[in-house]
Every structure is written in structure tokens, then in C-alpha cells.
DRENKE-833486 format. One record per atom (N, C-alpha, C, O): residue in three letters; x, y, z. Coordinates in steps of 0.2 Angstrom, whole numbers, padded with zeros to 4 digits, always signed. Example, Ala and Ser with C-alpha at 12.3 -4.5 7.8 and 13.67 -1.06 7.14 Angstrom:
DRENKE-833486
ala+0066-0028+0039ala+0062-0022+0039ala+0066-0016+0039ala+0071-0017+0042ser+0064-0011+0035ser+0068-0005+0036ser+0064+0000+0039ser+0067+0006+0040
end
This chain:
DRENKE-833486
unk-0224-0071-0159unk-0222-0064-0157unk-0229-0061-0155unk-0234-0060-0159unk-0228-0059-0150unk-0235-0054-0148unk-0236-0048-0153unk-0231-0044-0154unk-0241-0048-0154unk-0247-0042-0157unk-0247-0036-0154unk-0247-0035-0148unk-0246-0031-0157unk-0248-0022-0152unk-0253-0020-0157unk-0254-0013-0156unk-0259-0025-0163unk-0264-0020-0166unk-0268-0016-0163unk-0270-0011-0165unk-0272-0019-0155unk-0274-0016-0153unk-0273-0009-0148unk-0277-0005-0145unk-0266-0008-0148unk-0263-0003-0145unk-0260+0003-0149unk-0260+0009-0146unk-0257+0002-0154unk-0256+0006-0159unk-0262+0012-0159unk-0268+0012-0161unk-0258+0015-0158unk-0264+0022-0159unk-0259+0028-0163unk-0262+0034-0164unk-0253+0028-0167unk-0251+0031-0174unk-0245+0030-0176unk-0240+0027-0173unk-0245+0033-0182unk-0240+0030-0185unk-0237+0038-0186unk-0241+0042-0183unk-0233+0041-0189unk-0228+0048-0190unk-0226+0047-0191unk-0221+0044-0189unk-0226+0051-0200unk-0220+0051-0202unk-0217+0059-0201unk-0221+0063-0202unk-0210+0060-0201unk-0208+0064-0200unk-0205+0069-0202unk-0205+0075-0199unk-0201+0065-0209unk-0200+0070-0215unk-0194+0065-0221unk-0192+0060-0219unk-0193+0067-0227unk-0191+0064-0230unk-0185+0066-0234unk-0183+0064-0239unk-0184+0073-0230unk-0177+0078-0233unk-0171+0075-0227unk-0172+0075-0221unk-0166+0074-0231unk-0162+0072-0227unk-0159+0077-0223unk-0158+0083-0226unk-0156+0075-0216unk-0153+0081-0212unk-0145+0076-0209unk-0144+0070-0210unk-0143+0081-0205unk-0139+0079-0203unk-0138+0071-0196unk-0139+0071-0190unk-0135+0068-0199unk-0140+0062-0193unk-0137+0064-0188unk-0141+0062-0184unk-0133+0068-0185unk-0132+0067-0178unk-0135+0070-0173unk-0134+0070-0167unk-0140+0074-0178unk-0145+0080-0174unk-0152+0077-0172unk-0158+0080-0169unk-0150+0068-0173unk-0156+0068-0171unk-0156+0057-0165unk-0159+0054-0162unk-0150+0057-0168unk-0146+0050-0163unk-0141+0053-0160unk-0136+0056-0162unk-0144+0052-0151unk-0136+0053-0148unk-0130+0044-0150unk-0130+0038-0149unk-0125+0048-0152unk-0119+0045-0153unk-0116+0040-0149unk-0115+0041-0143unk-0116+0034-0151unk-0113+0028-0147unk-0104+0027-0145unk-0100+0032-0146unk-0103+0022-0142unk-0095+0025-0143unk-0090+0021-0150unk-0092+0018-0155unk-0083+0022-0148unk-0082+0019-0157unk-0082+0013-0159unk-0079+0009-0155unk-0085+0012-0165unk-0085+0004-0170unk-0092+0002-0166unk-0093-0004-0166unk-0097+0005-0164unk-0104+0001-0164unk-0109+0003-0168unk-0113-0001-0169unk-0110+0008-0171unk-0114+0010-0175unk-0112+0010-0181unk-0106+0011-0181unk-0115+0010-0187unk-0114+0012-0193unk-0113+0019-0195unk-0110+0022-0200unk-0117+0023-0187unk-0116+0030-0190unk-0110+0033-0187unk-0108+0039-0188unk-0106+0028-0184unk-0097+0028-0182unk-0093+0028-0188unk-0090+0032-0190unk-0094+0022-0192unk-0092+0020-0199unk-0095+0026-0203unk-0091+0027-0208unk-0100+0030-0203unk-0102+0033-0206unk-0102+0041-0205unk-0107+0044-0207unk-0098+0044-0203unk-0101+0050-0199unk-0105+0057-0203unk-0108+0062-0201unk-0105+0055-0209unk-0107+0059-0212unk-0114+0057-0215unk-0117+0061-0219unk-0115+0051-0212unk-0125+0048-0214unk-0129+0053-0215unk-0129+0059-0212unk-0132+0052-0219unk-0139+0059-0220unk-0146+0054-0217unk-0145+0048-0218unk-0152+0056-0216unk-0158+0057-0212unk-0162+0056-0220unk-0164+0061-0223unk-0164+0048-0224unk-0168+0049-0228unk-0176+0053-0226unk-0179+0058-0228unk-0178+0047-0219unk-0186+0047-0217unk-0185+0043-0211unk-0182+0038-0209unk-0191+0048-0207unk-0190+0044-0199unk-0197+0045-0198unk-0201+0049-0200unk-0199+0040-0194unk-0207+0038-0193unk-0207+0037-0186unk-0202+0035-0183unk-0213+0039-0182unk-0215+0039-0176unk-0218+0034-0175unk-0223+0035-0178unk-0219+0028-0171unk-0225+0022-0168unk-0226+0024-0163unk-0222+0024-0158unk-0233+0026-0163unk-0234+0024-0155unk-0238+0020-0151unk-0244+0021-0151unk-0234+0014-0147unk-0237+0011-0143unk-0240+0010-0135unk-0236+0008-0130unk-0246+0011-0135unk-0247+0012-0130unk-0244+0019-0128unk-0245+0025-0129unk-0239+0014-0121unk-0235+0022-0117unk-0227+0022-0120unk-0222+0026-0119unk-0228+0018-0124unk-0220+0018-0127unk-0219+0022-0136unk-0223+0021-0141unk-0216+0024-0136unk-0214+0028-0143unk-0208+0024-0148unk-0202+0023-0146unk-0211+0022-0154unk-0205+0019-0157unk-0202+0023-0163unk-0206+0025-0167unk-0194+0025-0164unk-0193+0028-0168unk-0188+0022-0174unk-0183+0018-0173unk-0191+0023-0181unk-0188+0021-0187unk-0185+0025-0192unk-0188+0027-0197unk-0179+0026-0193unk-0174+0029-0196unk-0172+0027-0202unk-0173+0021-0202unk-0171+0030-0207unk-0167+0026-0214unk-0163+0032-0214unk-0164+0038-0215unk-0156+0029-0213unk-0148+0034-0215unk-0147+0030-0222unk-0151+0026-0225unk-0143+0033-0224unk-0140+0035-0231unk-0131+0038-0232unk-0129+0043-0231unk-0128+0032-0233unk-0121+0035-0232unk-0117+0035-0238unk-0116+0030-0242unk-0114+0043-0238unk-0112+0044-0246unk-0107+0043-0246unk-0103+0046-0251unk-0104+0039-0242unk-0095+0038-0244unk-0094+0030-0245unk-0088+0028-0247unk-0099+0026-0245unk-0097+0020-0244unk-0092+0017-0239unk-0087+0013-0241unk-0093+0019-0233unk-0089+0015-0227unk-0093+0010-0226unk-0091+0007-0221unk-0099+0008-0228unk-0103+0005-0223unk-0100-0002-0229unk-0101-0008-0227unk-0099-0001-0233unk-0097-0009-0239unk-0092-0014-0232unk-0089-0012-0228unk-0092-0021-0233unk-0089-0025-0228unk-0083-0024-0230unk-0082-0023-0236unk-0079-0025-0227unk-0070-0024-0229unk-0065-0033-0225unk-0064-0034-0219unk-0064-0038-0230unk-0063-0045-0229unk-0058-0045-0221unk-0053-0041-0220unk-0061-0049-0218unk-0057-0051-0212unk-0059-0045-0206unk-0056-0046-0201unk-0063-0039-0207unk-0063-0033-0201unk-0066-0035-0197unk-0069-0040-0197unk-0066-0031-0191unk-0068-0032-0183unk-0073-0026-0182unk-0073-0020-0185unk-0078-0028-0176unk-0082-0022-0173unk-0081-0023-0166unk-0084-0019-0162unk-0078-0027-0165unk-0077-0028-0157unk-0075-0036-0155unk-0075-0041-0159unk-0072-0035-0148unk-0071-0040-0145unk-0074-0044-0142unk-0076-0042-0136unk-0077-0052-0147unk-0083-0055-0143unk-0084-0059-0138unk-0082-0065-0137unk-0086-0057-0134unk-0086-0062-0127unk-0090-0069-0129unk-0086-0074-0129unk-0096-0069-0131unk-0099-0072-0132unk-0103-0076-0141unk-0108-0074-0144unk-0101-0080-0142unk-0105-0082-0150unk-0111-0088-0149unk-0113-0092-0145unk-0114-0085-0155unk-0121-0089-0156unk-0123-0089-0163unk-0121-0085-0167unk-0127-0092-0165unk-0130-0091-0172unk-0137-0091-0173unk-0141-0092-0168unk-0139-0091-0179unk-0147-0091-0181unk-0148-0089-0189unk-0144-0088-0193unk-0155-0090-0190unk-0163-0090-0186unk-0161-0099-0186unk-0156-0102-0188unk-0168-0102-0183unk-0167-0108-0179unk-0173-0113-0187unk-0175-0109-0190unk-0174-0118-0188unk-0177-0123-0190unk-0183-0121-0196unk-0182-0118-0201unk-0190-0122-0194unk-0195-0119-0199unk-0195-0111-0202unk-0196-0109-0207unk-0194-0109-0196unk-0193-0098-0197unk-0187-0097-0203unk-0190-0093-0207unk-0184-0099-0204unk-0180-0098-0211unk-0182-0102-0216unk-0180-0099-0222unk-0184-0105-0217unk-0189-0107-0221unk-0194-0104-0224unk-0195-0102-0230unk-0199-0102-0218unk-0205-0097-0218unk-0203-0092-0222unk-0205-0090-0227unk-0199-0088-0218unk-0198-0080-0220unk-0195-0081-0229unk-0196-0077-0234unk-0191-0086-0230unk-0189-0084-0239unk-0196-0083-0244unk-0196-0081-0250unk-0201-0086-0240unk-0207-0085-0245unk-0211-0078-0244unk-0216-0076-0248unk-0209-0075-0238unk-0210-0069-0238unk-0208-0063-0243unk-0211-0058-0244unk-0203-0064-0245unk-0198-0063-0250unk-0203-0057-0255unk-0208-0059-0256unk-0202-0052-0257unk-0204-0049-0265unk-0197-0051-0270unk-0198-0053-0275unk-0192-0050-0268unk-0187-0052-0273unk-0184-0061-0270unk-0185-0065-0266unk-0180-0060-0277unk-0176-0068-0277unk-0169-0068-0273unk-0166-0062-0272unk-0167-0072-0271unk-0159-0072-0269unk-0157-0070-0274unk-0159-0071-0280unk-0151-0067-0273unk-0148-0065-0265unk-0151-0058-0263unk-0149-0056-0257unk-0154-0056-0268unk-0156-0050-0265unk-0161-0050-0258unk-0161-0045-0254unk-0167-0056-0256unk-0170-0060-0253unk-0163-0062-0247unk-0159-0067-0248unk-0164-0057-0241unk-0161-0060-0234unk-0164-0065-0229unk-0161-0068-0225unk-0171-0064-0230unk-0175-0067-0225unk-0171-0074-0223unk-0169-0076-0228unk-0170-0077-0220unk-0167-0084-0216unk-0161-0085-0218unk-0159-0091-0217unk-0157-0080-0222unk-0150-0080-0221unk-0146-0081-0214unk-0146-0076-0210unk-0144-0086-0214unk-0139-0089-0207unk-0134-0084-0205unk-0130-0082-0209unk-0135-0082-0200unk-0132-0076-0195unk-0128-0079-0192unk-0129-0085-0191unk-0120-0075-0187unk-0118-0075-0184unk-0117-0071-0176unk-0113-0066-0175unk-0120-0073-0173unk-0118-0066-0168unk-0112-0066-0161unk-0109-0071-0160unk-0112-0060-0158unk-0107-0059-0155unk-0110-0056-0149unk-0115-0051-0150unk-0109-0058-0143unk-0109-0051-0139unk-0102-0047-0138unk-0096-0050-0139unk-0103-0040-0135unk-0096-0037-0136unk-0098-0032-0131unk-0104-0030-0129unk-0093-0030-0128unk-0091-0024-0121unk-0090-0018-0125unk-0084-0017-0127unk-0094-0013-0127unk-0090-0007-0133unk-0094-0002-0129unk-0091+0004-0131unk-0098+0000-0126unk-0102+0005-0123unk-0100+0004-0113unk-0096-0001-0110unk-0103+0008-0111unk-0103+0008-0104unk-0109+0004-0100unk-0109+0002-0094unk-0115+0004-0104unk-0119+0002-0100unk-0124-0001-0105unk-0127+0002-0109unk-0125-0008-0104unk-0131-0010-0110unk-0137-0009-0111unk-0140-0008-0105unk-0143-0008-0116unk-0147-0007-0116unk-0153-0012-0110unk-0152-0018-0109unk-0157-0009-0107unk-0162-0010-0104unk-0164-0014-0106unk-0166-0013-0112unk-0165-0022-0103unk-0167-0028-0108unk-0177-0026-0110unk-0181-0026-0115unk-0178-0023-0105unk-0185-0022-0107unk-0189-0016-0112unk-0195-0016-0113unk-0185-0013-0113unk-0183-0008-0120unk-0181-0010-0126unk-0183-0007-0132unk-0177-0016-0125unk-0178-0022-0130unk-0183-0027-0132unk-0185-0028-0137unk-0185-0028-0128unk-0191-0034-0128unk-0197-0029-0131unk-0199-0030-0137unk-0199-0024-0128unk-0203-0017-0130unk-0202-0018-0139unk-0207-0019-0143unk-0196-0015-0141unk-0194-0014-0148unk-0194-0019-0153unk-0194-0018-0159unk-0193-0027-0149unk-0192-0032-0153unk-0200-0034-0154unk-0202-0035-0160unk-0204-0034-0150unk-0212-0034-0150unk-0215-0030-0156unk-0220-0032-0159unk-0212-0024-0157unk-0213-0018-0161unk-0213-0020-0168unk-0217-0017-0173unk-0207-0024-0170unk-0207-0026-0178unk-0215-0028-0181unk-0217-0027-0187unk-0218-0031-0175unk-0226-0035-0178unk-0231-0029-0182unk-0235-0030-0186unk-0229-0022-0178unk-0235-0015-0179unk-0230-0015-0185unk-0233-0019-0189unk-0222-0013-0188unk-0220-0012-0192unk-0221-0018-0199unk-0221-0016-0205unk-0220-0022-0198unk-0226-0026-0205unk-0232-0028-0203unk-0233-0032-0207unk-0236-0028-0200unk-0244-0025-0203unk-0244-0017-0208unk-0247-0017-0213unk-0242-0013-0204unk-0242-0006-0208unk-0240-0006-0215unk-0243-0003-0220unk-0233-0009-0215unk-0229-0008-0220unk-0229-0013-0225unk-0229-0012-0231unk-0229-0020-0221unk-0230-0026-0226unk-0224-0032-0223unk-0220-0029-0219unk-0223-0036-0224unk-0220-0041-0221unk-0209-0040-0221unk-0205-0042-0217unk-0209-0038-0228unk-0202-0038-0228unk-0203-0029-0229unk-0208-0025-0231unk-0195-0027-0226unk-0193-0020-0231unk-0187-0020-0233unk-0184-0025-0232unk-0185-0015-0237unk-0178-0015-0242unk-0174-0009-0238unk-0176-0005-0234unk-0168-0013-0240unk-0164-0008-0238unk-0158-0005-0245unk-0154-0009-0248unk-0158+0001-0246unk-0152+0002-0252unk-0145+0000-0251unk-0143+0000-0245unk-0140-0002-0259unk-0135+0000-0256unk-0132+0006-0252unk-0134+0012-0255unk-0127+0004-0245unk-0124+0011-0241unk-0130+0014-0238unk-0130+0020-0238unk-0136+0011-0236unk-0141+0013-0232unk-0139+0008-0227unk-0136+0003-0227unk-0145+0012-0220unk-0146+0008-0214unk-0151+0009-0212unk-0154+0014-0214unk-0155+0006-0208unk-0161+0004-0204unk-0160+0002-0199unk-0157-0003-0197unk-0162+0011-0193unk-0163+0009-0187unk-0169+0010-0183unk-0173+0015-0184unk-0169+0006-0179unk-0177+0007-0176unk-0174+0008-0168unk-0168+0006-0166unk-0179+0011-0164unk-0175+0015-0157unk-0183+0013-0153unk-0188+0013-0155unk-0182+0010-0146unk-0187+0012-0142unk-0182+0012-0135unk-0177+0008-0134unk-0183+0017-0131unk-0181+0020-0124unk-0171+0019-0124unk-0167+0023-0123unk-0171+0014-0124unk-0162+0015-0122unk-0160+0008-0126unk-0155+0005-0124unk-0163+0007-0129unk-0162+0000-0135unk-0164+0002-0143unk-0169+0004-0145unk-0158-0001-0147unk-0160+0000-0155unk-0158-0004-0159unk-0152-0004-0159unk-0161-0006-0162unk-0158-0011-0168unk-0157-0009-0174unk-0159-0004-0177unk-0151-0013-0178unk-0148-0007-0183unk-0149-0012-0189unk-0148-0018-0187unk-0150-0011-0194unk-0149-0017-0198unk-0144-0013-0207unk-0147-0009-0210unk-0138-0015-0207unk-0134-0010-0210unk-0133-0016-0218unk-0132-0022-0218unk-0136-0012-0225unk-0133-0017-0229unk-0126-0016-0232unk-0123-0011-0235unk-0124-0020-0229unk-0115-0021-0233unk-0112-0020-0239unk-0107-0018-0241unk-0118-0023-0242unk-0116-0025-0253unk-0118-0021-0257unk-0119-0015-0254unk-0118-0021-0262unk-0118-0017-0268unk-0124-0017-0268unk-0125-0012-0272unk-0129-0020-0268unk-0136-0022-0272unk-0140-0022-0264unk-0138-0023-0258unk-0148-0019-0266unk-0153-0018-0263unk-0154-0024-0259unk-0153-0029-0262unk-0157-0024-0254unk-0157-0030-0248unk-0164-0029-0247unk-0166-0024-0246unk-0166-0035-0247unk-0176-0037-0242unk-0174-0039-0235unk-0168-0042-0235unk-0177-0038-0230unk-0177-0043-0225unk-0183-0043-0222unk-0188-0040-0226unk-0184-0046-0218unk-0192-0046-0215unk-0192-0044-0207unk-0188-0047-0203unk-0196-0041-0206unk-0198-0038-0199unk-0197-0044-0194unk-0192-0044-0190unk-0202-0049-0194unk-0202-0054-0190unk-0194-0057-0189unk-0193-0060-0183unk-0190-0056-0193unk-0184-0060-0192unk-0182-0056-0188unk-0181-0060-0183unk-0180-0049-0187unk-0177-0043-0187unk-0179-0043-0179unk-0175-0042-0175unk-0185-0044-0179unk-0188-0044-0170unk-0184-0050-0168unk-0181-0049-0163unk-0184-0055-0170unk-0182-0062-0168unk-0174-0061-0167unk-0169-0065-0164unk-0175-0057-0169unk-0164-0057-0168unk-0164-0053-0161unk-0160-0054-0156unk-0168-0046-0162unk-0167-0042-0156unk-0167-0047-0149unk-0163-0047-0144unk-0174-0050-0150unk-0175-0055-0144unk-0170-0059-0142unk-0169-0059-0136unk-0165-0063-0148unk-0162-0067-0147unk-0154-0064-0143unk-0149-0068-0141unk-0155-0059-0143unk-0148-0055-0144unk-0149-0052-0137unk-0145-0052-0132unk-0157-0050-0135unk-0157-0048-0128unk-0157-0052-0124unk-0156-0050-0119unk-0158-0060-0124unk-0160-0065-0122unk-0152-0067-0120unk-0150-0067-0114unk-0148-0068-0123unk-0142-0069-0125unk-0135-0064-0120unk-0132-0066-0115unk-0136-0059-0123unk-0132-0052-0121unk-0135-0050-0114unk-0134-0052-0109unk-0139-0046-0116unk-0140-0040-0110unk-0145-0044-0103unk-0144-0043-0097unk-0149-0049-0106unk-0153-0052-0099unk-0144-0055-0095unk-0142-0055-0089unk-0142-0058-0099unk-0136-0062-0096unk-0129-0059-0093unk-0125-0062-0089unk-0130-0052-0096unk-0125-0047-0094unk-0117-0050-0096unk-0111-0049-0094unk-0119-0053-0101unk-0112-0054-0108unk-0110-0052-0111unk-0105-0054-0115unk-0114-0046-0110unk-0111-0039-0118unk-0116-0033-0116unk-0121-0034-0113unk-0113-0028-0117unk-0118-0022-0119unk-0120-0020-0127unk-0123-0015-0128unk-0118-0024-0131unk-0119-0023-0137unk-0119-0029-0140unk-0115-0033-0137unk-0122-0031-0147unk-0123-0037-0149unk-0122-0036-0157unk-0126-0032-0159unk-0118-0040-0161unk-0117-0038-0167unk-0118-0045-0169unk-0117-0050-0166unk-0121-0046-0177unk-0124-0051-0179unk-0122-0053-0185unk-0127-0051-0188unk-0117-0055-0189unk-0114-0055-0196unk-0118-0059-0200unk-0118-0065-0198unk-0120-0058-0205unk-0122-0061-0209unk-0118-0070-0215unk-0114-0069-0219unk-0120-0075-0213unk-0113-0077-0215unk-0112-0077-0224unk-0107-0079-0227unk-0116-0075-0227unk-0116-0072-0235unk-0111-0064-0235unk-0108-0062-0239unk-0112-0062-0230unk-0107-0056-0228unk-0110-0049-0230unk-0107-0044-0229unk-0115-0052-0232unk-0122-0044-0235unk-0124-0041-0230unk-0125-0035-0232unk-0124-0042-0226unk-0129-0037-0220unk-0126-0038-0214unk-0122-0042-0214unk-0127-0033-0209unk-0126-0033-0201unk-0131-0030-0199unk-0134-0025-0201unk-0132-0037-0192unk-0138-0032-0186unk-0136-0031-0182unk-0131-0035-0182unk-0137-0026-0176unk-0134-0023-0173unk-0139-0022-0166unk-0145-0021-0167unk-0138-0023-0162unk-0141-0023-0156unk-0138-0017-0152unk-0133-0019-0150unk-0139-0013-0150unk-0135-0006-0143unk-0141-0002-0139unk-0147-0002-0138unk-0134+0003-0136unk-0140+0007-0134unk-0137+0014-0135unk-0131+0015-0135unk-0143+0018-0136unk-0144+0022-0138unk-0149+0029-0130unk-0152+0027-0125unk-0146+0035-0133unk-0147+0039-0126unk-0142+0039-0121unk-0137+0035-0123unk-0144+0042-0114unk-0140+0043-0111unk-0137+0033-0106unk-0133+0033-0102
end
């Protein structure tokens, strides 16, 4: 994964009083976001990266109704396309990145993904590439893995691409940046260079977590 240390010139945080989320993500169309599932998400903390000439935004929502828990056998769309991951030594790697133990420890859990038709037009694969590059500045800063609460979500945004990573379970979730970039990739590589989907959903097969690939803006 390439590097942006030396381009990084800030990091912003933005505030830590929750607001209303929709005052700050334009809205996707139905069943691709969490914050569809969620409409009532609140705005923990949102951090500014700036790269270079690109701007990256990381969000932590918070949804107090528990829609976001998985519900057995449900749908987020109809997939054109399936694939799975992460792939051979990298799930290995990443479980020792771990601060906590299984299960609470997701790093190199086997994923499921889908492409799917749910929006009008898909993200800009280079918006993608951009924002999966970006995970590398967000663990240098932060540290290698981050937590997600239960009925919380983790969205990171650059230009017309966002990755969502939603925990499903009752219990606090670790994942690790590097993986989270590697899915992006893998799903832009997959999806949007291919023009297979305009959104890309990636189920966890423990059933704990969803990443989410869309686009975000006009």
C-alpha cells in the first residue's frame, strides 16, 4: 500500500458533540447506507485529512435504535457480482495487529462481497483509489487497528467515494486500516473499474460487521 507521510500536511478534528447526521452526508438511495437503516444516526466525531490536494473526511455515527444489529437471512441489494477475501499471508498478518482477542479482534475475518446496482451512478474509481491509499495516514496517526461500538459506524469519504464499515453485533469490534484500504481496493478493482455495480457490500461471514463501498455527493 503506498504511503502519503510525506504529503500529509493535517489532520482536523472537527467536534465530538453529536449533531444530526444528515446535515453533514448527502443521502444515498434506499438500503445502501447504514444511515438508510439508521435515519436517526447522531455525529459522535469527524476528523479532516488532508492530502495533498485531496481532503479526507472520517465520521463515527452512533445509532440509538439498533437497526444497524444483522437480522438472519436479510438483503441490501441485488448482486450482480460475488467475490471473497482477504487473500493468504494478510489475514494472518493483520490478527496480530489485534489490541483485543477474538471475536472481538476482526482483522482477517473472511468476507463476502457483492456488487450491486442501488445508486445511479458509481463512485469515481479514482476517488476510490485516493481514499483506499488514505487508510495508511489513518493508522500512522491513530495506530494500526480502530474500534468500532456496538450500533456504531465508521465512514471515511474522499470526493465521490466512501467506505462504511458498520458493526452488526452486540460487542465492540477492532479492525485494522490496512485491511479496510484493501477491501476498498479490492471492491474498486472488482465493481466500479469493471462497471459491475455501483455500490459494493461486503458481509462478514461471522456475521459481525459490513463494509460498504458507495458513493457519496452529487
Amino acid at each position: 500500500m503506498k504511503f502519503f507521510s510525506s504529503q500529509l500536511l493535517s489532520v482536523v478534528l472537527l467536534g465530538a458533540t453529536a449533531v444530526s447526521a444528515t446535515s453533514v452526508l448527502t443521502r444515498r438511495g434506499a438500503g445502501v447506507s447504514s444511515l438508510d437503516l439508521c435515519p436517526t444516526a447522531q455525529i459522535v466525531q469527524t476528523q479532516v485529512i488532508q492530502v495533498g490536494a485531496n481532503s479526507v473526511t472520517r465520521t463515527t455515527y452512533a445509532c440509538p435504535n439498533k437497526s444497524l444489529r444483522k437480522t438472519p437471512g436479510s438483503k441490501r441489494g441485488a448482486a450482480k457480482r460475488t467475490f471473497s477475501g482477504p487473500f493468504g499471508a494478510f489475514e494472518k498478518r493483520n490478527a496480530v495487529e489485534c489490541r483485543t482477542a477474538a471475536p472481538e479482534c476482526q482483522c482477517g475475518q473472511d468476507f463476502t462481497c457483492e456488487c450491486q446496482d442501488v445508486t445511479a451512478q458509481a463512485p469515481v474509481p479514482s476517488d476510490c483509489t485516493t481514499l483506499a491509499e488514505t487508510t495508511a495516514i489513518l493508522a500512522q496517526t491513530g495506530g494500526p487497528t480502530f474500534l468500532v461500538q456496538p450500533d456504531n459506524f465508521e465512514l471515511i469519504s474522499s470526493g465521490t467515494c466512501a467506505l462504511e464499515f458498520t458493526n452488526e453485533s452486540a460487542m465492540t469490534l477492532e479492525y485494522c486500516w490496512d485491511e479496510l484500504g484493501s477491501t476498498g481496493t479490492l471492491v474498486n478493482q472488482e465493481c466500479f473499474e469493471n462497471g459491475a455495480g455501483t455500490a459494493a457490500a461486503c458481509d462478514a461471514n461471522d456475521g459481525d460487521f459490513l463494509t460498504q463501498s458507495l458513493r457519496v455527493g452529487s
